[in-house]
N, C-alpha and C positions, 0 to 999 in steps of 0.2 A: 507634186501631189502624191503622197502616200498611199499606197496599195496595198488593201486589205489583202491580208495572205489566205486563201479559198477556206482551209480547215479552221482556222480561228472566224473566218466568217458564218460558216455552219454553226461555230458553237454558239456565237452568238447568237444567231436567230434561232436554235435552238433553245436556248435561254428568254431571249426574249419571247417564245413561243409558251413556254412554261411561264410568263410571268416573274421570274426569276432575277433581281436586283443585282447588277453588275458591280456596287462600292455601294458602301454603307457610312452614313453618318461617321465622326471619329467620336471614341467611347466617348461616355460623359465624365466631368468631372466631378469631385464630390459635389453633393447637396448644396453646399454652404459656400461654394466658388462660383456654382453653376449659374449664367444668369436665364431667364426664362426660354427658350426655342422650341421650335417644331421639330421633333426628328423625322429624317424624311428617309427615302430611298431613291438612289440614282439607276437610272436604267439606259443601257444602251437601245439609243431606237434606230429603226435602219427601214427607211423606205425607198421602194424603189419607185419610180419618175419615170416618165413618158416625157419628151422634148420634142416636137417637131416645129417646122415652120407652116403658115395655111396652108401648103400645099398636103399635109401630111409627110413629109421627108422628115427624116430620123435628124435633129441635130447632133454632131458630134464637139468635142472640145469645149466643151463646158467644165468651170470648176467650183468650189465653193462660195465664191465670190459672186458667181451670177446667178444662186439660190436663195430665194427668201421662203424663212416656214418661219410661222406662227404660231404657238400654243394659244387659245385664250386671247388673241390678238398681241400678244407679247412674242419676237421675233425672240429667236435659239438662236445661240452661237452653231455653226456647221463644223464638224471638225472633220471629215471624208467625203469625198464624189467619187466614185468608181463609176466607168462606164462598161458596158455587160453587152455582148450580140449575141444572136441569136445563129451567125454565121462567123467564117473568117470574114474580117475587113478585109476589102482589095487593097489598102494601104498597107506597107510593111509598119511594123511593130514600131520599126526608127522611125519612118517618116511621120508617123502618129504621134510618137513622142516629141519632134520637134514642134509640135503645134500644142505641145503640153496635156495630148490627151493619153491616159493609160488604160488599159484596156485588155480585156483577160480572152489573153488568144485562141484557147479552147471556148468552141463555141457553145452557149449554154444552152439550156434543154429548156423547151417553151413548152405551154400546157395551154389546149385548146379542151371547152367542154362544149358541145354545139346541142343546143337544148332544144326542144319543139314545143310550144305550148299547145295544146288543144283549141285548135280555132271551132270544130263543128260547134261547138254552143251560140258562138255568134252567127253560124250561116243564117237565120230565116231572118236578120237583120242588116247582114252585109253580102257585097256580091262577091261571088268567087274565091273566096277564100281558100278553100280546100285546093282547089285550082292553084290558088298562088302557092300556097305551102307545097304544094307539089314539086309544082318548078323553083322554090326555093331549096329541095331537096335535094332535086337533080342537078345544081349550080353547086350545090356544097359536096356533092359525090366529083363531081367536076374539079372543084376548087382542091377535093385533098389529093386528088392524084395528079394535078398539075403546080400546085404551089407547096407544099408542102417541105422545109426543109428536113435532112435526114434527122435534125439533133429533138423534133418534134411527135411530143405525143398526144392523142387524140380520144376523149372519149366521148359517149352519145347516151343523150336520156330525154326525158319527155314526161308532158302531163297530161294524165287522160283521166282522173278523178282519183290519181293516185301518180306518185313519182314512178317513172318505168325505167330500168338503167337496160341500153341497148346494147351495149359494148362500154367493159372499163377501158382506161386507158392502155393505149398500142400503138406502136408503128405502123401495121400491118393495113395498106389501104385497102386493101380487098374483104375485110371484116368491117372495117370502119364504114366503107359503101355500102356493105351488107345492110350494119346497123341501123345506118341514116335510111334506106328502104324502109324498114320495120317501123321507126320511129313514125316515118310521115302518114305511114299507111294507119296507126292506131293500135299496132299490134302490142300483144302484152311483151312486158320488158324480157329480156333473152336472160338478163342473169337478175331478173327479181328476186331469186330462186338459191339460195345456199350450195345447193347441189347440184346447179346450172353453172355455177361460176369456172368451175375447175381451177388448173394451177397456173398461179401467174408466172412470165418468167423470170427470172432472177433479176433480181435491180430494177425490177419495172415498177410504178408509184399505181397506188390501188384506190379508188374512190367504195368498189363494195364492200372492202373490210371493214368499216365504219359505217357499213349502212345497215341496218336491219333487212331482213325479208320473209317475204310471206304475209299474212294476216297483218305483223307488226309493219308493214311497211305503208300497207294500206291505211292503218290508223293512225300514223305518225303524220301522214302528208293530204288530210281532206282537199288542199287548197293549194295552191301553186307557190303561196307566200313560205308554208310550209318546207315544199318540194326543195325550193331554192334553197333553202334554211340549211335542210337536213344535207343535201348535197358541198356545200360551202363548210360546214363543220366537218363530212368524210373528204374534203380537200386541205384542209386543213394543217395534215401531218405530210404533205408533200411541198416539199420548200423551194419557192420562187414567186411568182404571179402567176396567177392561173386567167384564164382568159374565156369566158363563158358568151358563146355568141346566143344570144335569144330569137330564137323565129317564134313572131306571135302579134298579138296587136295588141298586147296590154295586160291590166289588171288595175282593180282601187275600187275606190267608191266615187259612187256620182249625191252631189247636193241636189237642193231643190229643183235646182234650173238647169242639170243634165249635165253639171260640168265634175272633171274630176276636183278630187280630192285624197290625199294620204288618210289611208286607212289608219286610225292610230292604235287599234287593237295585232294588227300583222306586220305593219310594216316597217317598225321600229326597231323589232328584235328582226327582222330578217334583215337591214339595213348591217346591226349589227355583226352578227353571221358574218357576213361576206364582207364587212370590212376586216372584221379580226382574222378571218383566214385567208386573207390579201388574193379577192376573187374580186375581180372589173369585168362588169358586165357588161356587154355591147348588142345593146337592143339593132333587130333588123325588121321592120314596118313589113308584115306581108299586106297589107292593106293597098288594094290596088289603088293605081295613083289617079288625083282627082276626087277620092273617099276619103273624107275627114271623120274624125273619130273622136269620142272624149278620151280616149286610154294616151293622147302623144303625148301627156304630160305626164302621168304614170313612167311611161319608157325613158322619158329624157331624166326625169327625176332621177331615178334606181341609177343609171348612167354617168350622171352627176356628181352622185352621190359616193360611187363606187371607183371611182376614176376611170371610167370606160367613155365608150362614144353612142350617143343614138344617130339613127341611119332610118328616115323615114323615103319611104314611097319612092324606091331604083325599079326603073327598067327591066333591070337584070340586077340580080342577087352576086352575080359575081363581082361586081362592082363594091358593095361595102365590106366583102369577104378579101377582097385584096387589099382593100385600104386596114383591119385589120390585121392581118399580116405582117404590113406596110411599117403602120405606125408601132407593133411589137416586137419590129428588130432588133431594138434597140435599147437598151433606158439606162440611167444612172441609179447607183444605190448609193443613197445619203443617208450619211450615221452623224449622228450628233448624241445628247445626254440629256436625260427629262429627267425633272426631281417630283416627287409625289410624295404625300404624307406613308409614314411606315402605317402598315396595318392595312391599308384602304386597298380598294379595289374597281376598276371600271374603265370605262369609257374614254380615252382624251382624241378628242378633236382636232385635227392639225390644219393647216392652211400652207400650201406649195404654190411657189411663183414664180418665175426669172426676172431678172432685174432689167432685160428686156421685154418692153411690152409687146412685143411684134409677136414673137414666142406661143406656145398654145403648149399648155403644162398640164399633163395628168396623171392626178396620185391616189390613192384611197384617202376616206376623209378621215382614217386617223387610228389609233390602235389599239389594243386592249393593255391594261398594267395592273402589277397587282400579283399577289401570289395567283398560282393556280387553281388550288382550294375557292379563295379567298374569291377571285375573278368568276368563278365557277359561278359558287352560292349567290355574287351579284349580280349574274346575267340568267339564274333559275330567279331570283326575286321579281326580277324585271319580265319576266315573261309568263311568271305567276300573276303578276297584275294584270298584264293584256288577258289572262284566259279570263280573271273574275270580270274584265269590262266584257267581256265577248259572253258570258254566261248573265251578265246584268241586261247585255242589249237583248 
């Protein structure tokens, strides 16, 4: 199996991050030779795979062969599987090769966002919420100072009728504890603020430099669909998976009869967001157990959708906070080549599977293509329409 070399993997996703077409059509020939075709653009696409077995256990030694993706329900040729930790494997490099898995011995740098949503609007509805978010709190102040590997950075934000960023991304568990306090308690964000933020250290990946703050921050994010939105495009320009744990019970709309439903004014272009900046969302249920809710289909959906896991109604909070960990030790990065009409721009849909069905496979559902301009002006068209339905309703 062919091992992408680290720097040409950068450029690539770098390129593909810009939209940027790796081979081009070959010129045309004259007029009067040419017969009729679509000129298109090739792009190198590179996603990264989550593989475990039910138990949650990282699979390792997979190669292109036991990968099924689909465009449009039409299966792509695979042409790389790289597998990627989070740690050193306790296997030497040889014994791993002889099972034909290769594997990039510098261990990679994972990205944890641990979000808080504002449960007080459902208290006079539900029990003990505030309670549970509590003790979800103190489980995840818990969880970073006892699981945490070194190659890991962590940062903390929240919704309280506005996005609140508590801590950018850092090593540093004693700020990171700090934050997640703030967060749970409802306090306003620590670097909402330009002039709160200070300097980051060298080499460290920044979600506030892409954010606005002040007044515009407040206005940019009325609603949590928002919040997510805006956080997912300032993650963006930080390259790997990012991994967004959710404390909350929910979000959407309810129909007649109390049940959910996708909102289709928010939750399209936020869907969008966070798949094009390869952010999986890992909903965690604070909803004490035995309290059913219309929002578990909202959670599981966004989760779904995003290639994350939802995590309804634990005992303890430290429980799905390991099992995320768990299942992101690990993953494979599959590169293959999507052709697209030249000029266009958008959305494509992919579909990730192992040709073992035992397997439990999770990817994002797909990626942005397209120039950057181009990808821009089609994902401001698209969310120009949701505002006119939201200003029609």
């Amino acid at each position: 199996m062919r091992h992408i070399p680290f720097p040409a993997l950068l450029a690539a996703v770098a390129l593909l991050a810009a939209g940027a077409p790796l081979a081009f059509a070959q010129s045309p020939a004259p007029e009067a030779e040419r017969p009729f075709t679509e000129e298109i653009d090739v792009t190198e696409v590179l996603l990264d795979v989550l593989v475990t077995d039910r138990q949650g256990n990282v699979i390792v030694g997979l190669g292109p062969e036991d990968f099924v993706v689909r465009e449009g329900g039409e299966r792509v040729a695979i042409e790389d599987v790289t597998f990627y930790s989070s740690s050193v494997p306790a296997e030497s490099a040889a014994e791993l090769a002889a099972k034909g898995v290769e594997v990039d011995a510098v261990p990679e740098d994972r990205y944890f966002i641990l979000f808080f949503d504002d449960v007080a609007k459902h208290e006079p509805n539900r029990v003990n919420l505030m309670q549970q978010q509590i003790r979800a709190g103190r489980d995840a102040e818990e969880w970073v100072r006892r699981s945490l590997a070194p190659a890991d950075w962590v940062a903390v934000a929240a919704f309280d009728r506005k996005l609140e960023l508590h801590q950018d991304f850092t090593r540093d568990h004693d700020a990171i504890a700090a934050a997640i306090e703030r967060a749970v308690r409802g306090a306003e964000g620590a670097q909402n603020w330009a002039s709160r933020r200070g300097d980051l250290p060298a080499g460290a990946p920044s979600l506030a430099d892409d954010l606005p703050s002040g007044k515009e921050l407040l206005e940019a994010t009325p609603r949590v669909y928002e919040a997510l939105t805006l956080l997912a495009r300032a993650a963006a320009d930080v390259r790997g998976r990012k991994n967004l744990v959710y404390f909350g019970i929910g979000f959407g709309d309810l129909d007649g009869f109390g049940q959910y439903r996708e909102d289709g004014r928010y939750y399209p272009a936020m869907e969008r967001a966070l798949n094009d900046a390869n952010v999986a969302i890992y909903p965690i249920d604070v909803t004490p157990q035995g309290v059913e809710h219309p929002f578990e289909g909202a959670l599981s959906q966004v989760a779904g959708d995003t290639g994350g896991r939802y995590f309804p109604f634990y005992a303890s909070f430290k429980t799905p906070l390991d099992r995320v960990a768990g299942e992101t030790s690990g993953y494979y990065l599959i590169a293959y080549r999507a052709r697209h009409p030249r000029g266009e721009a958008g959305f494509q849909e992919v579909e990730v599977d192992t040709a073992d069905p035992q397997l439990r496979v999770r990817a994002r559902g797909g990626y942005a293509y397209g120039s950057s301009g181009a990808a821009e002006a089609a994902r401001d068209g698209a969310e120009g329409a949701d505002d006119s339905a939201d200003a029609a309703g």
